[in-house]
C-alpha positions, 0 to 999 in steps of 0.5 A: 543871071539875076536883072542889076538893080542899079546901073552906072555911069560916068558917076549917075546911078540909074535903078528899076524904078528910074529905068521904067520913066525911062522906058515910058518917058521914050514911049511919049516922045515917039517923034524925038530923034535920039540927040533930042531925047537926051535933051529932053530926058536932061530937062526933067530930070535937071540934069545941068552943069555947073554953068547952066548947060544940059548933061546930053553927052553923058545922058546919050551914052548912059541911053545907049549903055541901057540900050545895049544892055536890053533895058530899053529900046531908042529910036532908030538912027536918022543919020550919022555924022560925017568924020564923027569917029576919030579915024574919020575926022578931018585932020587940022589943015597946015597954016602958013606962019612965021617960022624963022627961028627966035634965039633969045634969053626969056627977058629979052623976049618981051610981053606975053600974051597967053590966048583962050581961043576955044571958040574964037577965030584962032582956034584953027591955028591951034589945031593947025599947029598941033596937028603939025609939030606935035608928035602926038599931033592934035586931038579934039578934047572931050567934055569940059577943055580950054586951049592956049595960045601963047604970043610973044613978038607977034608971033605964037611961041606955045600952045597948051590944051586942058581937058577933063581929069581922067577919072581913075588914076591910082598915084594920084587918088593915094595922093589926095586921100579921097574916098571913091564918092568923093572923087565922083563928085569933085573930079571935076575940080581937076584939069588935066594937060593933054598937049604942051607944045613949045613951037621947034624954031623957038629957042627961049630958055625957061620959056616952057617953064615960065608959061606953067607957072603963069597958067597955072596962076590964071586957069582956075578963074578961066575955067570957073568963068566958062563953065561955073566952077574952079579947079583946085588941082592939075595933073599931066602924063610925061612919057620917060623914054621921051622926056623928063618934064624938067619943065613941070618940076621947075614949075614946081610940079610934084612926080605922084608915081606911075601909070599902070600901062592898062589904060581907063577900059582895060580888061585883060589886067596886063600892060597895053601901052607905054608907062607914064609918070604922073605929075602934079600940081596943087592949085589951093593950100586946102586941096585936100579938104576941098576935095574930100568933102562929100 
């Protein structure tokens, strides 16, 4: 079986030449643990987010593709990370909160204050909260991600978790129009809702709706304040036999179609889990040139 000229991953080309610096750059830094070799590897090559910040979790999994593939050898493993696998993690503790059940009309619920706790002190109460009441209960995002939560009266009424779009979604490529290069360079532009959450003892009609829309308003500037870019477009999974998303189509989110079932590492070509809808939201006017352009 002929050696592949060109490797790829998560959008980064890789041919024979840079394969060879690779090996050599690796035979220079014998004392390099792996977590410091991609970081160095990110330095020479320039190898940055938007906002500054070294591409090493893309780099470590590109190495190890190359290492599993016979291409290159990585220093041995020095140690492993405890609860690093999902099924190991600790699992968010329960948090005592205020739980008496709040019935009002959204007028009469008073100012709201919509919360980033990434990295702050409030942070765990997300996760706690998550954890507990919904039912696919908390799961730690991957790569760029912001967490809400949303105050009213004193207390947290909602939570909402963002994260990267996922990279392959056929509904919403036809939607948009883009080629496949286009979507490698401009998928980050899209954020993706993981979790909505509307805490079970409040009960404030139009609630769950009202908290998109002023999301929706404010989370383009957010993201491009933590990690240097906007977003242009937002997207979510609603499972049918569970929900309708009545909320996202109040908010005047579009239904793009469905998922196939398959999920992003499908090998077999036939349905391993339930189907989604796939709905949508537009953040710019020009959405659609700003993310087709190369």
């Amino acid at each position: 079986m002929p050696e592949a000229e060109t490797w790829r991953y998560r959008g980064q080309t890789i041919d024979r030449e840079q394969i060879a610096f690779l090996r050599e750059f690796i035979r220079e830094h014998p004392l390099s643990s792996r977590w410091k070799l991609s970081r160095q590897l990110c330095e020479a090559l320039g190898w940055k987010q938007d906002n500054g910040a070294l591409r090493d979790v893309v780099c470590r999994g590109l190495l190890l593709m190359l290492e599993r593939a016979g291409e290159i050898e990585l220093p041995t493993v020095r140690w492993r990370i405890v609860g690093q696998r999902r099924t190991t993690r600790p699992r968010p503790e329960a948090m005592l909160i205020d739980t008496t059940p709040l019935t009002m009309p959204l007028g009469a619920l008073g100012p709201m204050e919509i919360q980033l706790v990434r990295r702050t002190a409030d942070e765990p109460l997300f996760h706690s909260l998550m954890e507990q009441f919904h039912y696919l209960r908390y799961e730690q995002p991957v790569g760029e991600h912001l967490k809400y939560l949303v105050w009213a009266q004193g207390r947290p009424v909602a939570c909402l978790a963002w994260s990267s779009a996922p990279r392959h979604l056929a509904s919403r490529d036809r939607f948009i129009g883009w080629s496949g290069e286009a979507r490698r360079r401009n998928i980050r532009f899209l954020a993706y809702n993981t979790r909505f959450l509307i805490l079970p003892w409040i009960n404030v009609p139009h609630l769950a709706s009202h908290t998109l829309g002023r999301i929706a308003r404010r989370i383009s500037q957010d993201w491009e304040r933590i990690y240097g870019h906007p977003i242009y477009f937002l997207e979510t999974f609603i499972d049918p036999e569970r929900f309708r998303g009545t909320c996202y189509r109040a908010a005047n989110w579009v239904v793009l179609g469905r998922t196939t079932g398959r999920g992003k590492d499908d090998r077999t070509h036939r349905p391993n889990r339930s189907i989604k809808e796939v709905l949508a939201l537009p953040l710019h006017r020009r959405f659609r040139e700003l993310l087709q352009t190369l």
